[in-house]
C-alpha positions as a Markdown table, in Angstrom:
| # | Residue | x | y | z |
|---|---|---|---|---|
| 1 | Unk | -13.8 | 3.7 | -8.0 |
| 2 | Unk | -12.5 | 2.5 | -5.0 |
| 3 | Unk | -11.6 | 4.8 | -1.5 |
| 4 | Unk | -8.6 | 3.5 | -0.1 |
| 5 | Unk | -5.1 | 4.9 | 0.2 |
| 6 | Unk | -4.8 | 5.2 | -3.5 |
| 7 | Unk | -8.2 | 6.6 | -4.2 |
| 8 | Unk | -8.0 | 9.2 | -1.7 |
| 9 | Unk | -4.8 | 10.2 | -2.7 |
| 10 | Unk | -5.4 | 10.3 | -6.2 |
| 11 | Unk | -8.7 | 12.4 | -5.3 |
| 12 | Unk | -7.0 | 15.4 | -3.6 |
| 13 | Unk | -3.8 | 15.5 | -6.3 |
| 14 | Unk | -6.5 | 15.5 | -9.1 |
| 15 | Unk | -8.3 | 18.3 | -6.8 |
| 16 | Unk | -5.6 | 20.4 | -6.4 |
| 17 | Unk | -5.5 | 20.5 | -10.7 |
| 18 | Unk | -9.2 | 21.7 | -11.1 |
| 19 | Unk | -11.2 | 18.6 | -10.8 |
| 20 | Unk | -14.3 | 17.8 | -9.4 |
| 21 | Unk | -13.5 | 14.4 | -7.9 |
| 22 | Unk | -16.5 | 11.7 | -6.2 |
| 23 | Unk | -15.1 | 8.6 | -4.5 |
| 24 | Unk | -17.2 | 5.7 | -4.8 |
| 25 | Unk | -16.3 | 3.3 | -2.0 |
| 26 | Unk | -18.1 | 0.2 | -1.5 |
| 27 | Unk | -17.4 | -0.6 | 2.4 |
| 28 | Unk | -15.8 | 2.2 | 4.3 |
| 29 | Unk | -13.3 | 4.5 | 3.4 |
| 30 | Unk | -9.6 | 3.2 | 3.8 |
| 31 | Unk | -10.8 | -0.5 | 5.5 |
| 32 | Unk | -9.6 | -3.0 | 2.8 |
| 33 | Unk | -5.6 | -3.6 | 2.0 |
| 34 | Unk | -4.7 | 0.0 | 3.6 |
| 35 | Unk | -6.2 | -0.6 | 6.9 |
| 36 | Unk | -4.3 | -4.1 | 6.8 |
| 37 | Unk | -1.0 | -3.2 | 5.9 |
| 38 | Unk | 2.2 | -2.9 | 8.3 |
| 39 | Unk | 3.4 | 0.7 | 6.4 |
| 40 | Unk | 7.2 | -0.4 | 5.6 |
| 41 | Unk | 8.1 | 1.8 | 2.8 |
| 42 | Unk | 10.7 | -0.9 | 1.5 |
| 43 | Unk | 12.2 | 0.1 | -2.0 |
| 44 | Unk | 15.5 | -2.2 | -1.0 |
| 45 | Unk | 16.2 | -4.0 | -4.5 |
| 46 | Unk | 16.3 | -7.1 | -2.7 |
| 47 | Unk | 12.8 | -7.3 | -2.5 |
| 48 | Unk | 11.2 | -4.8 | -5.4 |
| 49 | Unk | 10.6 | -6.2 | -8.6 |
| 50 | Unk | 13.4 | -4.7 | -11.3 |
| 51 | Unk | 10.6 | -2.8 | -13.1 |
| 52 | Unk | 9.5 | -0.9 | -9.9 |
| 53 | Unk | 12.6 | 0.1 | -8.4 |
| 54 | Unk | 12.7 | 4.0 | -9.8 |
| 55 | Unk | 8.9 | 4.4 | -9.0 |
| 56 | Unk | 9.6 | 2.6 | -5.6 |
| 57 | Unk | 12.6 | 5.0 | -4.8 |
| 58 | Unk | 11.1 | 7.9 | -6.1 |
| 59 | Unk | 8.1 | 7.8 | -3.9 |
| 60 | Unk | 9.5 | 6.7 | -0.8 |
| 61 | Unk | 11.6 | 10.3 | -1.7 |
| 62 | Unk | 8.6 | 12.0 | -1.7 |
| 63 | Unk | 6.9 | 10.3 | 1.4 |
| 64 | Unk | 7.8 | 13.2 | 4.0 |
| 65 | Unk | 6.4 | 16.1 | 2.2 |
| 66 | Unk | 3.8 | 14.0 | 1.3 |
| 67 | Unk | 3.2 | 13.5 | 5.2 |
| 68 | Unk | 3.5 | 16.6 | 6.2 |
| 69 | Unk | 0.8 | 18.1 | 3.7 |
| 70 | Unk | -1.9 | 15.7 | 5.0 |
| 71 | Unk | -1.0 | 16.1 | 8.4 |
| 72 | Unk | -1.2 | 20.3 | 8.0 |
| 73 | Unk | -4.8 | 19.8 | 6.2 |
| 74 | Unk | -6.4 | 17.1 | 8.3 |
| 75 | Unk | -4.8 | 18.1 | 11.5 |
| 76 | Unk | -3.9 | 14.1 | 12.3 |
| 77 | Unk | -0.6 | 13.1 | 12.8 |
| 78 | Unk | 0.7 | 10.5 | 10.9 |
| 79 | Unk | 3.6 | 7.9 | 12.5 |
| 80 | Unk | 5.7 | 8.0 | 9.6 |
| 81 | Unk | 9.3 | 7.4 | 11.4 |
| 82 | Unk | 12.9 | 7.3 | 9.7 |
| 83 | Unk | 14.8 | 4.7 | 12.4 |
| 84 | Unk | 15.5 | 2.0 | 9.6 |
| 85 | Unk | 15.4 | -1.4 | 8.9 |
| 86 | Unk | 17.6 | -4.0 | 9.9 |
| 87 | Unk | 17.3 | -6.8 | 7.4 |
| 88 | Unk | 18.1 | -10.8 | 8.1 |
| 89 | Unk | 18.8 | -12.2 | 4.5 |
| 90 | Unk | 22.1 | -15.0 | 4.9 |
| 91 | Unk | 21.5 | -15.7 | 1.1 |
| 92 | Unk | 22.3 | -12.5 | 0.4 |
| 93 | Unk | 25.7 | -11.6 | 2.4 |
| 94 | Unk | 27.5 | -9.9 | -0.8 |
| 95 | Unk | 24.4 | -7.2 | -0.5 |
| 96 | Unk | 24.5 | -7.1 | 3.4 |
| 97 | Unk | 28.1 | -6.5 | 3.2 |
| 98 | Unk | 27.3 | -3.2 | 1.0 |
| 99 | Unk | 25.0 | -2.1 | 3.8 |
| 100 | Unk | 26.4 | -2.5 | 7.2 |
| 101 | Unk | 25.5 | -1.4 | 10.2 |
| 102 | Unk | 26.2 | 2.0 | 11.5 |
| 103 | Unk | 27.1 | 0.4 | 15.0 |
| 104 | Unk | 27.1 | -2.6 | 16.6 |
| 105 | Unk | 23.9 | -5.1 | 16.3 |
| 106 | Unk | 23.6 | -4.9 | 20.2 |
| 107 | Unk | 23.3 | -1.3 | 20.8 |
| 108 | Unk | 20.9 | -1.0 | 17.6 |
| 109 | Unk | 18.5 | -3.1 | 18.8 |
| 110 | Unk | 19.4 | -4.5 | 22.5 |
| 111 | Unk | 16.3 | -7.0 | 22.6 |
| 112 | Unk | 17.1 | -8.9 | 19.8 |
| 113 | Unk | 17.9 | -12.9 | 20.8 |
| 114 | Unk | 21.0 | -14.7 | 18.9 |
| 115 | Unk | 20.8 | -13.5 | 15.5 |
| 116 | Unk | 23.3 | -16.4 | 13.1 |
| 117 | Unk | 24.4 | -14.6 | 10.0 |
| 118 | Unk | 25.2 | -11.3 | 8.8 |
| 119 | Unk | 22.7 | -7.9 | 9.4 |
| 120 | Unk | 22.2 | -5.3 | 6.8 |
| 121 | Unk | 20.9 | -1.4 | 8.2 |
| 122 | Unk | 19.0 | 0.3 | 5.3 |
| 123 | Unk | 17.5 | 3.8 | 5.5 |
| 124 | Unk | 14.0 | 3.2 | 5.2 |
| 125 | Unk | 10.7 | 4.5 | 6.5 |
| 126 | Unk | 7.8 | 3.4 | 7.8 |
| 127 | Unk | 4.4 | 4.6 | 8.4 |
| 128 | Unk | 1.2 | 3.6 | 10.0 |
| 129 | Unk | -1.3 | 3.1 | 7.1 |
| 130 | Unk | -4.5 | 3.7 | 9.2 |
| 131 | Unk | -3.2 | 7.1 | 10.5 |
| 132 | Unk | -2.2 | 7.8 | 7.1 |
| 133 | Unk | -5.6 | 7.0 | 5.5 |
| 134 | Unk | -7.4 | 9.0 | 8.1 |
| 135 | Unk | -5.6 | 12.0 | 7.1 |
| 136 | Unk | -6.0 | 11.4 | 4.0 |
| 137 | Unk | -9.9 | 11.0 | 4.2 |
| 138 | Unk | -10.0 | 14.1 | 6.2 |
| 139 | Unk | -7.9 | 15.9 | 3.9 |
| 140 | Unk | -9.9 | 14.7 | 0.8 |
| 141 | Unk | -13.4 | 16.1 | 2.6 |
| 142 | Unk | -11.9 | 19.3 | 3.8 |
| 143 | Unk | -11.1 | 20.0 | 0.5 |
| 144 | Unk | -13.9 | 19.1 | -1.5 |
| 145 | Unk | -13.8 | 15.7 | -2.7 |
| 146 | Unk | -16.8 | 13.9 | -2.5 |
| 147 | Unk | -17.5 | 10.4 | -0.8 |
| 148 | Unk | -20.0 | 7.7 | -1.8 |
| 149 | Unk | -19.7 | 4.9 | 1.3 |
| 150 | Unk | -21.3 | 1.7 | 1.1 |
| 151 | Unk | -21.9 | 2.1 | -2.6 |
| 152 | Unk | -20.9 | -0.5 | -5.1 |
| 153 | Unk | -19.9 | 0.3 | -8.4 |
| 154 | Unk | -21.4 | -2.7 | -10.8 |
| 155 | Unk | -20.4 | -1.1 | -14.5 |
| 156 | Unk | -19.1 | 0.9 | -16.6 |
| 157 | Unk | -21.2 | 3.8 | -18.7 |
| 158 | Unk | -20.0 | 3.9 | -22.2 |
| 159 | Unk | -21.5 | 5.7 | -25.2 |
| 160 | Unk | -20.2 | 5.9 | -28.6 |
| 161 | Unk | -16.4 | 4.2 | -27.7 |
| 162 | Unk | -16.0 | 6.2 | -24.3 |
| 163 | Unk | -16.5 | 6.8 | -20.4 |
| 164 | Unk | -19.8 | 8.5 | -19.1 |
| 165 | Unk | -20.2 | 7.5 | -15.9 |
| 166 | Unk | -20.3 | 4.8 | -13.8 |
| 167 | Unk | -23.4 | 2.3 | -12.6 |
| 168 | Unk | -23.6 | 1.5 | -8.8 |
| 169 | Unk | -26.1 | -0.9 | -6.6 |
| 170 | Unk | -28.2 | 2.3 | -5.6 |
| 171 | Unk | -28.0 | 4.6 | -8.7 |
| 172 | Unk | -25.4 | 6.2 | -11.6 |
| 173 | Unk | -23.2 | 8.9 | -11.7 |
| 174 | Unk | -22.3 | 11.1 | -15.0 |
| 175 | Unk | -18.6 | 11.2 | -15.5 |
| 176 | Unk | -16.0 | 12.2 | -18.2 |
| 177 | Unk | -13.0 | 10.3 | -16.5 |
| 178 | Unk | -13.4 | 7.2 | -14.4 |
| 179 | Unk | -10.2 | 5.7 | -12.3 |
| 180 | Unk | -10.3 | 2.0 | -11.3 |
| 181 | Unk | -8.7 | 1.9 | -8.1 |
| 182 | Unk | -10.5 | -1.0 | -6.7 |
| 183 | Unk | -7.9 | -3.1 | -5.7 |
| 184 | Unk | -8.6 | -6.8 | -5.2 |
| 185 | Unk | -12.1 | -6.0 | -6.6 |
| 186 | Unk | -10.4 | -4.1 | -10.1 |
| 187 | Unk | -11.3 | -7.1 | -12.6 |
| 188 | Unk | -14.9 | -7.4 | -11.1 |
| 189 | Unk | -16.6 | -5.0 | -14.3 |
| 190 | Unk | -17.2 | -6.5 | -17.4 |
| 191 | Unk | -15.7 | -4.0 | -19.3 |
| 192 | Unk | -12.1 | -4.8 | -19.2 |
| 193 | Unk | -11.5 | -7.5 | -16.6 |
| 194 | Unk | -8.0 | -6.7 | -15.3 |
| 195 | Unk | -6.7 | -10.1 | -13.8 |
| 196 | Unk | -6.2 | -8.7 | -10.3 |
| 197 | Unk | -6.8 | -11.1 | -7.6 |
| 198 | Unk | -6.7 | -11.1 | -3.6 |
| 199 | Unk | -3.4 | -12.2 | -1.8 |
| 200 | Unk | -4.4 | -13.0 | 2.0 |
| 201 | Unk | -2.2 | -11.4 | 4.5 |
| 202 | Unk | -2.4 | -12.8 | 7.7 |
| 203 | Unk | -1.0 | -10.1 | 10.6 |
| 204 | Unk | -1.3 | -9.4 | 14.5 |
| 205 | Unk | -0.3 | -6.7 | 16.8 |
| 206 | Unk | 0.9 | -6.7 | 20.1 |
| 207 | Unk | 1.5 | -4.2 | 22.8 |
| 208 | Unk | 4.6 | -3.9 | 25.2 |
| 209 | Unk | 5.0 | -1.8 | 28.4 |
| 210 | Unk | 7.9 | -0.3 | 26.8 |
| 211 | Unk | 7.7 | 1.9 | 23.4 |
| 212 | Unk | 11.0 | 1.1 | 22.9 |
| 213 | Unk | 11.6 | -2.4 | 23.0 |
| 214 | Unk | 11.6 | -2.8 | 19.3 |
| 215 | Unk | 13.7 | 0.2 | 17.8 |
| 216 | Unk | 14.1 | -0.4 | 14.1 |
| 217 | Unk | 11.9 | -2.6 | 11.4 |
| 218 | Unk | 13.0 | -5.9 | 11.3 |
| 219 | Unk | 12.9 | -8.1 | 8.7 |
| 220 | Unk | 13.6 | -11.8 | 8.7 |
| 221 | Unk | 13.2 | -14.7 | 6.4 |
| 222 | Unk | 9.9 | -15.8 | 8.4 |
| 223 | Unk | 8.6 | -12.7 | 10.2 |
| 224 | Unk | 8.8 | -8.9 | 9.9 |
| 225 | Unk | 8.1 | -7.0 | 12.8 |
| 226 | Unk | 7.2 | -3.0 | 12.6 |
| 227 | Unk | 7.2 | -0.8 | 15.6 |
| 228 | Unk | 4.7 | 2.0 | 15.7 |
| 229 | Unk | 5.4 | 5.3 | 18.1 |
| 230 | Unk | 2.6 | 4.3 | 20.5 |
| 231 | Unk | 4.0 | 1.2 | 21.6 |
| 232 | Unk | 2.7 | -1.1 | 19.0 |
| 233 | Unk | 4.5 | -4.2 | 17.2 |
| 234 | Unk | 3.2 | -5.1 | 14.4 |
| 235 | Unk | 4.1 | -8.7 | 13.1 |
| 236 | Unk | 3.2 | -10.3 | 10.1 |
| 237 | Unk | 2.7 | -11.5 | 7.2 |
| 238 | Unk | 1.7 | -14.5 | 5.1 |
| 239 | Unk | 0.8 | -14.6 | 0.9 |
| 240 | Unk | -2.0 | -16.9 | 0.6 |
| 241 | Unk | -4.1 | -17.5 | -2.5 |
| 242 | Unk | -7.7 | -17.8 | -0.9 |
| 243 | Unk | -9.8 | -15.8 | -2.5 |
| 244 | Unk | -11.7 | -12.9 | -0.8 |
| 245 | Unk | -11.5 | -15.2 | 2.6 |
| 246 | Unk | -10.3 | -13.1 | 5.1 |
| 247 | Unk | -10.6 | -15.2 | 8.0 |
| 248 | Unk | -7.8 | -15.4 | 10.1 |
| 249 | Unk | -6.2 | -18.9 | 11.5 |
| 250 | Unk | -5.5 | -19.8 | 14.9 |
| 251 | Unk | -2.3 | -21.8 | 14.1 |
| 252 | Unk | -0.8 | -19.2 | 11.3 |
| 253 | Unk | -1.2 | -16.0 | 13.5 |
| 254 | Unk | 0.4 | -18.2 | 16.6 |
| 255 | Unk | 3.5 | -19.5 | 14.1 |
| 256 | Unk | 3.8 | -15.5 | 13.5 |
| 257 | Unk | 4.0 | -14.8 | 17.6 |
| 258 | Unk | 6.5 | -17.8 | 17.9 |
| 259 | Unk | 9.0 | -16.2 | 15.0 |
| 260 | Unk | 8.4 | -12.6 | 16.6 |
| 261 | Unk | 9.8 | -14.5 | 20.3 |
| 262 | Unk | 12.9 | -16.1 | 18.5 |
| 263 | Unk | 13.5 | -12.5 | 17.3 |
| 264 | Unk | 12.8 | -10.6 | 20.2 |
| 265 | Unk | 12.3 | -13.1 | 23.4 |
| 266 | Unk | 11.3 | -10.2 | 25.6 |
| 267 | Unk | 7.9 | -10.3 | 23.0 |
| 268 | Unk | 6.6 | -13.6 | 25.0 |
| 269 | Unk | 5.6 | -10.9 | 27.8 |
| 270 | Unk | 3.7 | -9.0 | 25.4 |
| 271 | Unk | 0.0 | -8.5 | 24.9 |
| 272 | Unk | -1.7 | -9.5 | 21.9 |
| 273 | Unk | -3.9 | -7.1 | 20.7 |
| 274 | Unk | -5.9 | -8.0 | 17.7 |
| 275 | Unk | -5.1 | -10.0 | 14.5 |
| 276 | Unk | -6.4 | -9.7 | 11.2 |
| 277 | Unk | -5.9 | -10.4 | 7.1 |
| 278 | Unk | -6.1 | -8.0 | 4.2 |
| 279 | Unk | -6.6 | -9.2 | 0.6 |
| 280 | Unk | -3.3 | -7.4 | -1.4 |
| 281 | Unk | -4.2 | -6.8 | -4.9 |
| 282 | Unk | -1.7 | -8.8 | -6.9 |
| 283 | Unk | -1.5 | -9.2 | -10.6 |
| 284 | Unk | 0.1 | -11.8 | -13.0 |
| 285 | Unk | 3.5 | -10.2 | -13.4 |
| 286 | Unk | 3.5 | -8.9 | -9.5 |
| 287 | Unk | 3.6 | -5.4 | -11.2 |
| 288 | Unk | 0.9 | -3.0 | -10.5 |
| 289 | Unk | -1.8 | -1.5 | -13.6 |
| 290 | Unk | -1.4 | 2.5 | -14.2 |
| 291 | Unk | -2.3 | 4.3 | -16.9 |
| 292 | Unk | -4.8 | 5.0 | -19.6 |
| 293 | Unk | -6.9 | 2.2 | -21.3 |
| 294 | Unk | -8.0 | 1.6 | -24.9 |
| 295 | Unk | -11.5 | 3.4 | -23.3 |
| 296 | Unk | -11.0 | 7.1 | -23.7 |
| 297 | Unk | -11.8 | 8.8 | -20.6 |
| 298 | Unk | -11.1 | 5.2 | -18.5 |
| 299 | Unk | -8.4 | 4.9 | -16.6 |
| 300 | Unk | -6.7 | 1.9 | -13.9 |
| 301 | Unk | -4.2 | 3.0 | -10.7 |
| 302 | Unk | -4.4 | -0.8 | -9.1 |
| 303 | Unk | -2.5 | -4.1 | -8.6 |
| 304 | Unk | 0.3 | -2.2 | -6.5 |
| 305 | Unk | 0.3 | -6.2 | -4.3 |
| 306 | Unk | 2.9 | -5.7 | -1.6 |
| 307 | Unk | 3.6 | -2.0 | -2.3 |
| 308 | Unk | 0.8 | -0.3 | -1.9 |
| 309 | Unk | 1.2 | 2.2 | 0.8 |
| 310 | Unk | 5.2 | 2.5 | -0.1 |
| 311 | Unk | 3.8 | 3.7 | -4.0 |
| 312 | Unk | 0.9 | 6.2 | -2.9 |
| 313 | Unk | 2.2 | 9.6 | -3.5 |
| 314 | Unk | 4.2 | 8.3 | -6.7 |
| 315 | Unk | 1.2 | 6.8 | -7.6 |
| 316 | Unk | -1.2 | 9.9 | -7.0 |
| 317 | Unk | 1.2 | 12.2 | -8.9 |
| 318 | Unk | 2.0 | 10.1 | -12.3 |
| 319 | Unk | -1.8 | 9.5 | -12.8 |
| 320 | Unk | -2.8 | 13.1 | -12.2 |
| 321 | Unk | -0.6 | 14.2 | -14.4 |
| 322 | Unk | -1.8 | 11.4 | -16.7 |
| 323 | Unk | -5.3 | 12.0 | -16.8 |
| 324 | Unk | -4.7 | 15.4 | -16.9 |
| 325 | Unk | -3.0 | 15.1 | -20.1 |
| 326 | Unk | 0.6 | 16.1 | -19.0 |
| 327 | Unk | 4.1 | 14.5 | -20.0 |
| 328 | Unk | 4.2 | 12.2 | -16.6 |
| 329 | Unk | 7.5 | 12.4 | -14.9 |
| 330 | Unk | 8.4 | 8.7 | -14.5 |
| 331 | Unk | 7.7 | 6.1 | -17.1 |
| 332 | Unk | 5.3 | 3.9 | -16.2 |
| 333 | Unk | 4.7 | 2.0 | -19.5 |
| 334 | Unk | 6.1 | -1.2 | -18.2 |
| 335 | Unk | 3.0 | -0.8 | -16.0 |
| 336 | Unk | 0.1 | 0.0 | -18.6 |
| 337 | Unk | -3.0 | -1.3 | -18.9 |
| 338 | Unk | -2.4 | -2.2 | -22.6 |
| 339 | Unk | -0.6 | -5.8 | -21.6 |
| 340 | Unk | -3.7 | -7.3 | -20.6 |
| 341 | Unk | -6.0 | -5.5 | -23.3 |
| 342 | Unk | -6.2 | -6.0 | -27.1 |
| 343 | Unk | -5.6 | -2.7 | -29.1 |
| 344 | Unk | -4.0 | 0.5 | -28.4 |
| 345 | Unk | -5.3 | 3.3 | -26.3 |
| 346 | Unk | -7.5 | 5.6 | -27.6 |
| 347 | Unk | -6.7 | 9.5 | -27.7 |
């Protein structure tokens, strides 16, 4: 239940062990929180919850293969690019200090306006979710994996303690194993109602003659911008609890462009492109929900919040193994279901 990054990707890894997998999306494909993103694959411990840093390091490890296989299936190619981040954190100068800059500020990233404090370079990725979730759609199809768009999953089938299928706004479908990978939307079946909720991310793009004028992600107390291959800047990003509003504001997205400009000045010549907001699915202890529930045969990969696309593969590879019945590689109990249900899990 539920088609974007995460669903997809957990369709084709449980594919590749046997399965026969259906996708039951209720809008299109790949259009909520991972069309929205801006794709920084940040595992720096400044900024990742204690509990997720080996899941968050592990899978930004396995992000390049993990690339690469979607891009030989689907034939797309996905921006995932390795230039680094610079990071603007004065409260932190002890961890700055431990990552400096490989050269000077000023040939790193010549746009950059009067920068007070000091700059930290980390080796991280980034990638551009939409690309990444078209592969992945394309990859899913080609091999197999069914898709139900513009079909709403209501409920939960149970018989006798367990999963057997799931109820939808048009019909049902028979299933052994159902995977709650709705995001924002996971609490909305009565059958355990995870307390996920939306987080509004407000975002906008703009364009530059140059491809270059932004070189690295940049990260600021205020503003993040992420440059994409094409040209593209993405800047963002706000955490707003307002419900499923996605609306964007006038005022917010313009405060966004005016911290981009102090960044980078030469931005006030760039065209704005589009603006938008994504609902992040965020959870009471900011951790995300993977595992098995007390339901045999019902299982939750949801609540990643701000690390969604940065935790797909990892993600995609613990659960298969999980509902596949194999020892996972990474511990993930911190993250179980079990916190917010009564009882243990059934086997």
């Amino acid at each position: 239940m539920g088609g974007g990054i995460i669903g997809l990707s957990l369709s084709i890894a449980l594919h590749k062990r046997g399965l026969r997998v259906l996708v039951v999306e209720r809008g299109e494909p790949g259009r909520e929180a991972s069309h929205a993103a801006a794709g920084m694959l940040a595992d720096c411990p400044l900024e990742t919850p204690a509990a997720l840093q080996g899941l968050a390091i592990a899978s930004a490890r396995m992000y390049p293969e993990f690339v690469l296989e979607l891009q030989d299936e689907s034939g797309i190619k996905v921006d995932l690019r390795d230039q680094g981040t610079l990071l603007l954190a004065p409260e932190h100068s002890e961890f700055l200090a431990q990552n400096p800059l490989p050269t000077s500020l000023a040939e790193l990233e010549p746009a950059l306006g009067e920068v007070r404090g000091p700059v930290a370079y980390l080796k991280e990725r980034s990638v551009d979710p939409r690309a990444l979730v078209a592969a992945a759609l394309k990859a899913a199809k080609h091999r197999g994996v069914d898709i139900s768009s513009g079909t709403t999953a209501t409920d939960l089938l149970l018989s006798d303690g367990r999963i057997t299928g799931i109820q939808t706004d048009r019909t049902h479908y028979n299933a052994p194993c159902v995977v709650n990978c709705a995001g924002a939307w996971a609490g909305s079946f009565s059958t355990h109602h995870f307390p996920t909720r939306p987080v509004k991310g407000q975002m906008l793009a703009v364009a530059f003659v140059q491809h270059d004028v932004v070189r690295h992600v940049i990260r600021a107390p205020d503003v993040y911008l992420v440059p994409r291959s094409d040209g593209r800047i993405l800047i963002g990003s706000t955490l707003e609890e307002a419900g499923f509003d996605k609306r964007t504001d006038a005022d917010t997205i313009q405060r966004l462009h005016r911290a981009a400009i102090r960044l980078i000045p030469a931005l006030k010549e760039a065209r704005i492109l589009e603006d938008w907001a994504g609902l992040r699915p965020g959870t009471p202890d900011d951790l995300p929900i993977l595992g098995a529930t007390n339901t045999r045969g019902y299982f939750v990969a949801t609540g990643h919040f701000r690390d969604g696309i940065l935790l797909t593969p990892v993600t995609a590879h613990v659960m298969a193994q999980v509902i596949t019945g194999e020892k996972p590689d990474y511990e993930i109990l911190a993250f179980s279901p079990l916190r917010f249900q009564e009882g243990r899990a059934s086997l």
